[in-house]
N, C-alpha and C positions, 0 to 999 in steps of 0.2 A: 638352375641353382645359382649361376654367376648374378643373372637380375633380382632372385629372391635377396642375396646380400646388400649388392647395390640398392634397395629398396631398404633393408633393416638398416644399411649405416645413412642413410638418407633421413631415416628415422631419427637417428641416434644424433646426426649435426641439426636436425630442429630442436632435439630437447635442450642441446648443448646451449641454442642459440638466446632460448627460453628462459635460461640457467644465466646470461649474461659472458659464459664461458669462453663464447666465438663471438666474433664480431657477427651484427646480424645480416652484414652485406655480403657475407664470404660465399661464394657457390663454386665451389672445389669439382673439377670433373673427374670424378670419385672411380679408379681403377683396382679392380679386382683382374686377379692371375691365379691359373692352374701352377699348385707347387710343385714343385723338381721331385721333393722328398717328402713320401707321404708320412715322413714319419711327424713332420710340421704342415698335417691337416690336409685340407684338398684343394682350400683356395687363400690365398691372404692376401692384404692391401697395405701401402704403404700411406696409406692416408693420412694418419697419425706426424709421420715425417713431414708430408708436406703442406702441413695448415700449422707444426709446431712455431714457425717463426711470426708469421702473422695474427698467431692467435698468443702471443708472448710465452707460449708455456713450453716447461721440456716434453720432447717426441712422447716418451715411454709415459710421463705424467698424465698428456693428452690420449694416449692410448688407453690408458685406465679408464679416465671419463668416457671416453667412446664404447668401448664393453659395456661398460656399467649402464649406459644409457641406450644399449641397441634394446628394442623390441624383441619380446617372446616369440619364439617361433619353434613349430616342431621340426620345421627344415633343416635347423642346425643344434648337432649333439653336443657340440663344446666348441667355446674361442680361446684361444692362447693367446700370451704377449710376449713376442718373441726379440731377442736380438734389440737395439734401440730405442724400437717402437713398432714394428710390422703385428700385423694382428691375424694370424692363421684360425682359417675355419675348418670343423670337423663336418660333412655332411651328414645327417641323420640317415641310416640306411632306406628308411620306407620312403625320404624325400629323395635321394638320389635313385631307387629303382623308378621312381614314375617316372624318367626317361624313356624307359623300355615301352611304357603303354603309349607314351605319345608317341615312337618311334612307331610301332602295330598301329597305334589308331592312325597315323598321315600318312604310310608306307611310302609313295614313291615320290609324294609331297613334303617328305620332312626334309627339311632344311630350304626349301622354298619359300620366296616371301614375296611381299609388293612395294619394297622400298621403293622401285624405279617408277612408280608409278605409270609404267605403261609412257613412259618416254620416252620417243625417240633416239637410238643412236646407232649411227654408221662406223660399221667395221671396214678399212680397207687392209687386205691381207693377201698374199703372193703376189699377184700383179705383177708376173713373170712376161716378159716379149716372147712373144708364139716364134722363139729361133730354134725350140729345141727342147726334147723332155724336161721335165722339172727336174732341176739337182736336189740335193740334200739340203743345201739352205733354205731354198723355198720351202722343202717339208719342214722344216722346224718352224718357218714362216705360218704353214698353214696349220699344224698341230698346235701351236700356241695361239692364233688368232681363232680357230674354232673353238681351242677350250674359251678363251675370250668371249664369244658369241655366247656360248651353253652356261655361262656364270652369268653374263650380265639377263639373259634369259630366266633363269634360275631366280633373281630376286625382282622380276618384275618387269625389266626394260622391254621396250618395243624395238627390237635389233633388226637392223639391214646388213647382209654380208655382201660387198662389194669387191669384184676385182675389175682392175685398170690397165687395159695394158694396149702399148704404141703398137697400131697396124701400119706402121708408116715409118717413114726415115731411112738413116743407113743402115740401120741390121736390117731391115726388113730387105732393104735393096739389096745385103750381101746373102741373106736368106733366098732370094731370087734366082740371084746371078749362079748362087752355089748349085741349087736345084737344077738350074738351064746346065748347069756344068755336066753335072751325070747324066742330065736327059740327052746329051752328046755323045754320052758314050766317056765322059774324059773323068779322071781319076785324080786326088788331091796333087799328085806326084807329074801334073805333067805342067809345062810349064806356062799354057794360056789357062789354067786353073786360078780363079778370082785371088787377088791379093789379101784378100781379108773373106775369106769365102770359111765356110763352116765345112769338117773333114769328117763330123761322124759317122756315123753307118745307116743311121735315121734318114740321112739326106737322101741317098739309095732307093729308100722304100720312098721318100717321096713321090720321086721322078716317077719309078715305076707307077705309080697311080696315077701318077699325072696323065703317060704314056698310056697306061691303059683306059683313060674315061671312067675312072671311076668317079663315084658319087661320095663324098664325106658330107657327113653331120655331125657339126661339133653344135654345144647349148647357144650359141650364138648366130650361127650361118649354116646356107647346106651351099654347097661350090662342085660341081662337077668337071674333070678334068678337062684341057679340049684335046690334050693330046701332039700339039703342037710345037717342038720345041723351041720355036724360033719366037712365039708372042709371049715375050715376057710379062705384060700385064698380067695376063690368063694364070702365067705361071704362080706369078706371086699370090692372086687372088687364093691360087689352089695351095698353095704352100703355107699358108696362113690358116687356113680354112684345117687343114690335115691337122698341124702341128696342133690348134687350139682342140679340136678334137683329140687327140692324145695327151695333153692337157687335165682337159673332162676325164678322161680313163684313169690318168693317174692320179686326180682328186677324189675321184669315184671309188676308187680302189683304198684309200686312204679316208672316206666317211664324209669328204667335207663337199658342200653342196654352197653357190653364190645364188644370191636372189636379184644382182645387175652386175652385167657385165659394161664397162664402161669405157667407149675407146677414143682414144686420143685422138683422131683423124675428124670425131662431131665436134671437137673443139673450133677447131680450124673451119670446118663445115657450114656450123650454125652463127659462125662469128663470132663466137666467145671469145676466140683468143684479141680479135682487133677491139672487141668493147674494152676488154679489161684494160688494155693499152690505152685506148681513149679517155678510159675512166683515171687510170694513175696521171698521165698528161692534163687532164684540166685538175687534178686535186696538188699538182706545182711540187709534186717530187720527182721528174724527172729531169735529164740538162742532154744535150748534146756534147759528145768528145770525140773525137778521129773519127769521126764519120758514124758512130755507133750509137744506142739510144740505151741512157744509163738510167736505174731510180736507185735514189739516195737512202738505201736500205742501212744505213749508216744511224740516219734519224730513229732508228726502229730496232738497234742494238745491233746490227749487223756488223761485223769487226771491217767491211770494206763495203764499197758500193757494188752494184749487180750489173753488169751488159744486159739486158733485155733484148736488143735487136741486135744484130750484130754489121759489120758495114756493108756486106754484103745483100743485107735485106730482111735474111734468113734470123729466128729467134731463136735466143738460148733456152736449154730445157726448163730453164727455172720461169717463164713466161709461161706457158703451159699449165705448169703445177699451180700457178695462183690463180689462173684461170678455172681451173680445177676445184681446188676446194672453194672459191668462190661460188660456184654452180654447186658445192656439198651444201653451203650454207640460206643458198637461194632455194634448194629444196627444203630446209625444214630441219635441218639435222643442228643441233647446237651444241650437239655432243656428239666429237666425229673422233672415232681411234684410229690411225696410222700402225700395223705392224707390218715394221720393213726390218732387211739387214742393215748391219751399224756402217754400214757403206752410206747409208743418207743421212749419217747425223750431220752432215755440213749443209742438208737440207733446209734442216729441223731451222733453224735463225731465219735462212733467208727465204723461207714460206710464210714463216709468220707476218717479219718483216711487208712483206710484199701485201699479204692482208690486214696487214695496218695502214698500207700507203692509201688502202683503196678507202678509205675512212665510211663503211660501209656497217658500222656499227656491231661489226666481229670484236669480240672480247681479246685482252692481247694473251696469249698463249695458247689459241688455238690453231689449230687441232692436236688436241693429244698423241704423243708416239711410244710406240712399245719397241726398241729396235734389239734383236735379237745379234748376239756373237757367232761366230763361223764354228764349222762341223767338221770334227777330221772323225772318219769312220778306220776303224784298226779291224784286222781277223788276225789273230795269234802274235799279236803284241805290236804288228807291221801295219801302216797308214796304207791305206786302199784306196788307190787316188785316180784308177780309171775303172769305164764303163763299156764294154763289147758295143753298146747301146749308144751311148751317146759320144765314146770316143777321149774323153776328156774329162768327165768328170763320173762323181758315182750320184745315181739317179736315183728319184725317193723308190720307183719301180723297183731299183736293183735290194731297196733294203727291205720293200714290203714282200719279194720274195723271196728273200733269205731267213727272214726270224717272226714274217706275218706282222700284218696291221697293227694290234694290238699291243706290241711290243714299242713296233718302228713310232709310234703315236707316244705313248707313255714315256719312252728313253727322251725325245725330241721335247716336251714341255716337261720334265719332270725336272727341270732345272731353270734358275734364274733367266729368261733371257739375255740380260746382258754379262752373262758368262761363257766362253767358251764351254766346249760339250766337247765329248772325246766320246765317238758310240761304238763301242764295245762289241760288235757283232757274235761273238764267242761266248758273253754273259747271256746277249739278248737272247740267245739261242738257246740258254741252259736250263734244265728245269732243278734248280737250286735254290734256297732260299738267297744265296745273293742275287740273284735275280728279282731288283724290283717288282717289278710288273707278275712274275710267277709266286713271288713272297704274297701277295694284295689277291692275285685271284685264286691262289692255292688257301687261302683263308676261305674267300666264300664258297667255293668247294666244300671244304670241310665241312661246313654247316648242314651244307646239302644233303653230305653223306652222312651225316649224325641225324638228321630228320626222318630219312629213307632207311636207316637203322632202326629207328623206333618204329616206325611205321611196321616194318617187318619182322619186328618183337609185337605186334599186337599191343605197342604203346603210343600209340597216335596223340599227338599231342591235344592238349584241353584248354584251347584257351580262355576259359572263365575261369578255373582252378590256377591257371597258369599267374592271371591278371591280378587274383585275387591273393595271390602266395610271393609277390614280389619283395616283401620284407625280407623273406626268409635270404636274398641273397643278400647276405653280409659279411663273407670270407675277402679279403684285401683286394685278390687279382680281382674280383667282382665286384668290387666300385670302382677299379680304377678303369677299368672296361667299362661302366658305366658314365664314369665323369668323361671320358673320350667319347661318347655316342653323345653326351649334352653339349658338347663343341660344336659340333659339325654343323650348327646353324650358322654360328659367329665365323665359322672360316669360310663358308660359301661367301657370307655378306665381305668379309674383309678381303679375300680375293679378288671376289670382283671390282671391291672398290681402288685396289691396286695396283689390276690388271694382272693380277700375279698365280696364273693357274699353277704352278710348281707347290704353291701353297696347298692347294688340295691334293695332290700327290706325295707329299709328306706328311701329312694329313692321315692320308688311307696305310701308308706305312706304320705309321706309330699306330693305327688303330689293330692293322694285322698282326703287331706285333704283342698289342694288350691283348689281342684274342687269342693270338698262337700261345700265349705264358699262361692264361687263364685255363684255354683247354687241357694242359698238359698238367695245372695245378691240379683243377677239382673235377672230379670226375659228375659226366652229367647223367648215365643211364645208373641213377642209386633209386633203392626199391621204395621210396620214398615220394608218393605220385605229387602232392604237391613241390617238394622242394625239386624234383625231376624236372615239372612243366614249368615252373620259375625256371628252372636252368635252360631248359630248351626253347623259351620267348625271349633271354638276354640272346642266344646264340641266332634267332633268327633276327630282332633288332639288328646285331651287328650286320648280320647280312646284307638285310634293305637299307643300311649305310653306306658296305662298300659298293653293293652296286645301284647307288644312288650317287655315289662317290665318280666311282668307276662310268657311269652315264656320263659326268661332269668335263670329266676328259676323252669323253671319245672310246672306250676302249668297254669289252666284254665282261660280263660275269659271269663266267664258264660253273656251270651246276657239276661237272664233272671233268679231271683233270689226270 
């Protein structure tokens, strides 16, 4: 319906143009909006407003000629002029139910498209150090970078989901050291307990594995223990190996799945990290100071210069990371998304930076970042800040078993990333309509059970009577439940294009909410078989929305609740 208008007032600035009315150079990018209040139509444009100065006339004058001059259409029952010059449209009820058939004819396709045309782009998302279960930020990490994957999937792109993460350095060495601690026998509290050693209860099950020869398989490595507490290599190898395995479990457990695992240690390996140093050195943005080896990330907007090597020999982490996305963009990826915590926004400058030094023909603002705000998780109004599990903090594990996937998924994107999030364990857990996630799948329920109702009255739905009777809905709630199902293309495509999955989660809200007023307006089992199977193909429509919706984010369409 929004394109059929954009196309009649498109109409209507040719005749204008024709007419001498408009200047003939003017190409105005012509916005149409869903109204607030239906009682001024279903969609209006403030076009009128913003071609009045350039086209010398008053707003409301110009709105006249635009009416006057749109093209016939049965699509729309009546235009208004409202306010200044805003121009509200009434949709003709037989144009707005053919939402309903195209929603049945595409089912699990609608709202899918090939804008991305099968373009490449690399998602990097958790990219957590194998020291210890995933916390709660990584999960909002990974529920928003997989809705991320499933939107830009959704309108066409060729996605890689990648995670990255250090097998090396000093956690990993205090990851070690902590393991060799218990595998001794010795406890956080005694006083040759590592300085910087990890105290969880995870560390425990380690050793034990280690001690016994067990065998782990995480997606990446299989590492079987030697059992030896004294060979720290062995140790770390197996400590590393365990932990990324439990890792996999609590991604696994949470829906999300990587197609490259990417480790920091092939950098250093395969010589990445001394080319890129090589390469910044002859392209004359580095200097030497106190013994240390700087690039002038200053040239590249950086608020200061960057240490690269440091005097010791040893490189800063920011070395690494351009290393890094350098090797993203030698593969092929030209569109590469970063969702980390807002802990790297002081990343964000000096990566770019650093891949602009390499004059390597990277555009400047890449790579794209989504950085997500911190999680404080409440039960009964009180911040819940430790894990039996990991000792220190609360782990995405401890929320997917307290209120289930579905919930801990939905709560974790259904919000801006960069806003703090307060997760309610008490709501997650409730089955009430304030309960997001129970409001959205307690809708498609509904549907289910009104199908499975007729079905069991001997009124099976018809969908050729059904398809052919679509006019007949034209009671209020049932367009405006209608004009909410002809959205849901434009917000897939605008999400993705934003990075902004919260978008389709408030999305499916306001859609369960046009269907929860709709159902409780007009009733759908009336003895009236045509205007019935109309009513019972808007109600399955809605359906294959929200869990077409509900696919987008990761999360269930429960048939029954």
């Amino acid at each position: 319906m929004k394109e059929t208008i954009v196309t009649l007032l498109e109409g209507a600035l040719d005749t204008l143009k024709q007419q001498d009315l408009l200047p003939a150079d003017i190409a105005p990018t012509i916005k149409v909006d869903p109204t607030k209040d239906k009682a001024h139509g279903d969609y209006a444009t403030n076009l009128a407003l913003m071609l009045a100065k350039p086209a010398g006339r008053k707003p409301r004058e110009l709105a006249e000629a635009l009416v006057a001059a749109l093209p016939e259409s049965d699509a729309v029952s009546q235009v208004e002029i409202a306010g200044p010059g805003f121009i509200n449209f009434f949709a003709a009820t037989d144009a707005a139910a053919q939402v309903v058939r195209q929603v049945l004819d595409a089912g699990d396709a609608f709202g899918r498209s090939l804008i991305g045309q099968g373009q490449k782009v690399q998602v990097e998302f958790v990219s957590a150090n194998p020291t210890g279960p995933l916390h709660v930020g990584h999960g909002r990490g990974a529920a928003i970078g997989d809705c991320i994957c499933r939107l830009l999937e959704a309108v066409g792109y060729d996605v890689t989901r990648e995670f990255y993460y250090n097998d090396a350095g000093a956690q990993i060495s205090n990851l070690a050291l902590s393991v060799q601690a218990r595998a001794k026998g010795l406890d956080p509290d005694d006083p040759s307990w590592p300085a910087d050693g990890y105290r969880g209860g995870y560390i425990i099950d380690v050793a034990n594995s280690y001690l016994a020869g067990e065998t782990v398989h995480a997606d990446d490595r299989h590492v079987t223990g030697q059992g030896d507490p004294e060979d720290l290599e062995a140790i770390q190898e197996f400590a590393v190996a365990y932990l990324r395995r439990e890792q996999d479990l609590d991604l696994k457990a949470f829906g999300v799945h990587f197609d490259v695992y990417f480790l920091e240690s092939s950098l250093y390996r395969e010589g990445k990290v001394e080319a890129t140093v090589e390469r910044l050195i002859e392209k004359g943005h580095t200097y030497e100071e106190d013994g240390a080896l700087w690039l002038r990330t200053t040239d590249f907007g950086d608020d200061k210069d960057r240490v690269m090597r440091k005097t010791d020999g040893g490189y800063t982490y920011f070395l690494p990371d351009v290393a890094y996305h350098l090797d993203k963009w030698q593969r092929g990826f030209t569109t590469v998304i970063n969702e980390q915590g807002a802990d790297h926004h002081s990343t964000v400058t000096r990566v770019r930076a650093g891949l602009q030094a390499l004059e390597a023909g990277i555009p400047q603002g890449w790579p794209d970042y989504v950085l997500h705000q911190m999680v404080m998780v409440t039960r009964s109004g009180v911040e819940v800040k430790l894990s039996k599990r990991a000792g220190s903090y609360v782990t995405v594990r401890d929320l997917i078993d307290e209120v289930g996937r579905d919930a801990t998924r939905f709560f974790l994107a259904a919000r801006r990333a960069d806003s703090q999030l307060t997760f309610d364990i008490d709501l997650a857990r409730s089955q009430s309509n304030d309960n997001p996630v129970y409001y959205v799948q307690y809708a498609h329920a509904r549907v289910c059970s009104v199908m499975r109702r007729a079905e069991a009255d001997g009124l099976a739905f018809d969908h050729a009577l059904a398809t052919a009777s679509l006019g007949r809905l034209a009671e209020d709630q049932e367009k405006a439940l209608m004009n909410r199902l002809a959205r849901y293309p434009e917000v897939v495509e605008h999400a993705a294009a934003s990075r902004e999955p919260q978008q389709v989660a408030q999305y499916l809200l306001d859609l369960a909410a046009d269907f929860h007023t709709c159902y409780n307006a007009v009733k759908v089992m009336v003895e009236d078989d045509a205007l019935r199977n109309a009513r019972l193909a808007l109600g399955l429509a809605t359906r294959q929305v929200l869990r077409n919706g509900l696919d987008l984010m990761g999360v269930r369409a429960p048939e029954e609740m």
